[in-house]
C-alpha positions in Angstrom: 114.3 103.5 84.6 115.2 106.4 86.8 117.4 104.5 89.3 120.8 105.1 87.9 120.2 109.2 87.6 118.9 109.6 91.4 121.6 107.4 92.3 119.2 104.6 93.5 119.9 100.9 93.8 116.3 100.3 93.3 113.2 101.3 92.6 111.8 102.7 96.0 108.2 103.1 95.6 107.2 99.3 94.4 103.5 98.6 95.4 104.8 95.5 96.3 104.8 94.6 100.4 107.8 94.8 101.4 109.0 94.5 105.0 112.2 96.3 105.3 110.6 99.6 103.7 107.9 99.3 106.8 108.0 103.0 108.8 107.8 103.0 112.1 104.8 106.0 111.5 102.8 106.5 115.1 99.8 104.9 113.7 101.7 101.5 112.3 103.7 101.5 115.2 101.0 101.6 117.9 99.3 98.9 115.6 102.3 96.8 116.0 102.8 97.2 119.5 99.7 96.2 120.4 99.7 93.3 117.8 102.6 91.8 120.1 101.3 92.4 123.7 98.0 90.9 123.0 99.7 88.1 121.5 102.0 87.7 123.9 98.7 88.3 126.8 97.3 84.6 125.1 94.1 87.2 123.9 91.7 85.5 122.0 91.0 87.8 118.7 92.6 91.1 117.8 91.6 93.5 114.6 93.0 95.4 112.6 91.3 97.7 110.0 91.9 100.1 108.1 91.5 101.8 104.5 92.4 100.6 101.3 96.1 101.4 100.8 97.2 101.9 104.1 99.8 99.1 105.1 97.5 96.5 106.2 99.1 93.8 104.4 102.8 94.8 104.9 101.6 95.3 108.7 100.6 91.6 108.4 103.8 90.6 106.7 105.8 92.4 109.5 103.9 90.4 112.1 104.1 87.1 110.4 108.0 87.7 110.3 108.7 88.5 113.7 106.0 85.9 114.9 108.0 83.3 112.7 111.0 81.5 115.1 108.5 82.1 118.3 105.7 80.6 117.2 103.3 78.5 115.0 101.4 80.4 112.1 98.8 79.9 109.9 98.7 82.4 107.2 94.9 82.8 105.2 95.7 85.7 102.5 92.5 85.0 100.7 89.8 84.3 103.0 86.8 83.9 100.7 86.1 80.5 100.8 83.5 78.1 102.2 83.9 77.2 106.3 85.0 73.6 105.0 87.7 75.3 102.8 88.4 77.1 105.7 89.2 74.6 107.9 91.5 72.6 105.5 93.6 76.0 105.0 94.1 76.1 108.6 95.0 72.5 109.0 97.3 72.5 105.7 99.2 75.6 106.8 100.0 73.4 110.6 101.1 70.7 108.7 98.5 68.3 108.8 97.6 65.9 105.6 94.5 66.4 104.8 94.1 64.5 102.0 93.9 61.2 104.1 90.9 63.1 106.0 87.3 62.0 104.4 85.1 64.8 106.1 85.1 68.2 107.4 84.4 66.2 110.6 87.8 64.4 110.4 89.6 67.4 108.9 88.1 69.1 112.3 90.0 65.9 114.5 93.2 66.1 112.9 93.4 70.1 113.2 92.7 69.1 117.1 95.2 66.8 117.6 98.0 69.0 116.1 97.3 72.3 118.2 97.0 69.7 121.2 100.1 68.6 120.3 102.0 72.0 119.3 100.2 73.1 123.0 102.3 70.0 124.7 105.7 71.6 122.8 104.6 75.0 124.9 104.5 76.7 120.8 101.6 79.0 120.5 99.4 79.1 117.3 98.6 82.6 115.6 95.9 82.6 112.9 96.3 85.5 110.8 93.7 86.3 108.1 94.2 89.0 105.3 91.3 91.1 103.6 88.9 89.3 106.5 86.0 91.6 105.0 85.6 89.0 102.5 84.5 86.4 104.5 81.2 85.1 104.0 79.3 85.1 107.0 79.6 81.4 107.3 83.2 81.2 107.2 83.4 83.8 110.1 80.7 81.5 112.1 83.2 78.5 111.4 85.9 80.2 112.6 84.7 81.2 115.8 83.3 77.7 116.3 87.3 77.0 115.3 88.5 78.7 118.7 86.5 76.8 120.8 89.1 74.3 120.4 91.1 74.4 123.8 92.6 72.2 127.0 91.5 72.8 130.7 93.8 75.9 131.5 94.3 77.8 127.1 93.1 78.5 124.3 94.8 76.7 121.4 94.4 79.0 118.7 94.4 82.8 118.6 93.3 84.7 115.7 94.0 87.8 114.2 91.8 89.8 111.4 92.8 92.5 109.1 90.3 93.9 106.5 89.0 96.7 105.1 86.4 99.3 107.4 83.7 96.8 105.6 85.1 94.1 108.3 83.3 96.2 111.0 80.3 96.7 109.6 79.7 92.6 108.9 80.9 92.6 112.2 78.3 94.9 113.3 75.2 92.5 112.6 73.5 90.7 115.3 74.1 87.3 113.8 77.9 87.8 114.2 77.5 88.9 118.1 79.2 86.2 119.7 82.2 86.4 117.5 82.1 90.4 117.9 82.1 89.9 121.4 85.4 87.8 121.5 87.6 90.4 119.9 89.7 91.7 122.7 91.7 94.6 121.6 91.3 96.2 117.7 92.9 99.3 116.1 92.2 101.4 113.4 95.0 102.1 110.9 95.1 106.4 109.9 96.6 107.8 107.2 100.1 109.8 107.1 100.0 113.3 108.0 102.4 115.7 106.4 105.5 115.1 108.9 105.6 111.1 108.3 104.6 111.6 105.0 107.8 113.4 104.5 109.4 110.5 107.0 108.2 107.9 105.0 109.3 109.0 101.1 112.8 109.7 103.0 113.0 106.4 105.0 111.9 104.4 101.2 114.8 106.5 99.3 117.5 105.5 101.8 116.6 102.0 101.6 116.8 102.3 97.9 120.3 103.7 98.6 119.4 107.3 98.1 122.6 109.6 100.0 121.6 112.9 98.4 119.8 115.8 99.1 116.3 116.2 100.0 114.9 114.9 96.5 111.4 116.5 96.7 110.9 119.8 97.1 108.7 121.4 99.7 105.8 122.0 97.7 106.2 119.1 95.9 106.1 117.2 99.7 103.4 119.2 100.3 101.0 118.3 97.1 101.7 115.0 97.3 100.1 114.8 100.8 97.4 116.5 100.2 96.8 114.5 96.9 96.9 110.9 99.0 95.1 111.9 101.5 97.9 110.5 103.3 97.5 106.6 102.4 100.9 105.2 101.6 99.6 103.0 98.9 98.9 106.1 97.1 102.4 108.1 98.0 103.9 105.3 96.5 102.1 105.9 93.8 102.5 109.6 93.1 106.5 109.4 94.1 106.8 107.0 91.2 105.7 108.9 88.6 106.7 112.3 89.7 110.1 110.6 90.3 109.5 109.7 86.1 108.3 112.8 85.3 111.3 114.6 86.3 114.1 112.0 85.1 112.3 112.5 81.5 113.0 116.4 82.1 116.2 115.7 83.2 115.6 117.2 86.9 117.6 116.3 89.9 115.0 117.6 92.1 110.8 116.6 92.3 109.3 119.8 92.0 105.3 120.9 92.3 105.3 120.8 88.5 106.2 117.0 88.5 103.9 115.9 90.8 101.0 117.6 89.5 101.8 115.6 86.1 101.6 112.6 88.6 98.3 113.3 89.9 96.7 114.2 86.5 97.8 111.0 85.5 96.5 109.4 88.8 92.8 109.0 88.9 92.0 108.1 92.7 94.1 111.1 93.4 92.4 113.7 95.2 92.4 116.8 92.1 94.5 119.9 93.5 92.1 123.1 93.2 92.2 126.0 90.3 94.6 128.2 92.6 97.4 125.2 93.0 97.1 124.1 89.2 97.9 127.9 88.4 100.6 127.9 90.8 
């Protein structure tokens, strides 16, 4: 729609994960960085959490990219299933046939012999899970039982969660102690301040193909991070429209005025107050 009058060869803001818009903010970096040393440390399970709308899933994407020519992955985007379910993902994403497999119990043997044999290749095996919070508490049993698997001197399996705050408080219950006491290193994704806020609509327009001037205006920057609350989900979300509202006026520039239309048509926005709507 607005692409052609900013000048963009795309639409920038897509809700859609999307690796190469990833911004190195401090938050998502650190998350990063210590994704890839405890990884490369052989540590057991590592957690990630954070709020809905904060990158979780393209910070999983970005991981499962960069992990891809190094080593093995398993991939679980939808973890809500039954601990036998479970363990056929896991096996189906390592290549293993399960369909010649009768019982969980043979499903369990084959899994075993791969990662044995992936072990004897020196390849390591990542299991990353997306949305963990909706686990059942069974599954999450299953799956530590699942990294018992090793040989004499590794582990054969490491496993890495990324949910939703919720993850920590299943986490949290005595039942789930031994799992909770596996988890190595964990990190809690936080939201944008105003700086990468203003980092990261920059960094999405020039990936777009955006070479002009700063497109939003300083109070319109400024409204729109105090509307999010910082969450990029949401940014993306407010750029898009305000972006909208002012190609239908004809703007070159996001103003205030444009983004407050954005958040009135937003409702998980946070509201401005009387004094910025009269503004």
């Amino acid at each position: 729609m607005y692409e052609t009058h900013f000048g963009l060869q795309e639409a920038p803001f897509a809700l859609t994960p999307n690796t190469r818009y990833f911004l190195r903010a401090p938050s998502h970096a650190d998350a990063l960085e210590l994704l890839l040393v405890a990884l490369k440390e052989r540590e057991g399970f590592i957690k990630i959490t954070g709020e809905v709308g904060t990158g979780k899933t393209l910070l999983c994407r970005l991981l499962l990219k960069d992990l891809r020519d190094r080593v093995s992955t398993a991939y679980i985007p939808n973890p809500n299933l039954p601990p036998e379910a479970l363990y056929e993902a896991v096996a189906e994403e390592l290549g293993v046939d399960v369909s010649r497999c009768a019982n969980t119990h043979q499903v369990l043997k084959a899994l075993n012999r791969r990662l044995i044999k992936l072990a004897m290749e020196r390849r390591s095996v990542v299991l990353v899970i997306d949305e963990a919070q909706a686990m059942p508490e069974a599954t999450i049993e299953a799956l530590r039982l699942l990294t018992n698997l090793e040989t004499e001197s590794r582990k054969l399996l490491q496993v890495v969660l990324f949910g939703q705050p919720e993850l920590d408080v299943m986490l949290g219950k005595e039942s789930l102690r031994q799992l909770r006491q596996r988890i190595t290193f964990q990190y809690r994704l936080s939201a944008l301040d105003r700086q990468s806020v203003s980092q990261y609509l920059r960094h999405r327009l020039a990936q777009a193909g955006y070479n002009g001037g700063e497109l939003f205006a300083p109070g319109a920057l400024k409204l729109i991070t105090r509307s999010s609350g910082g969450i990029p989900r949401l940014v993306n979300v407010l750029a898009h429209k305000a972006m909208l509202a002012a190609w239908g006026q004809g703007a070159r520039q996001v103003n205030r005025g444009h983004v407050l239309s954005a958040i009135r048509d937003t409702e998980s926005a946070r509201q401005p107050g009387l004094l910025a709507r009269w503004l």
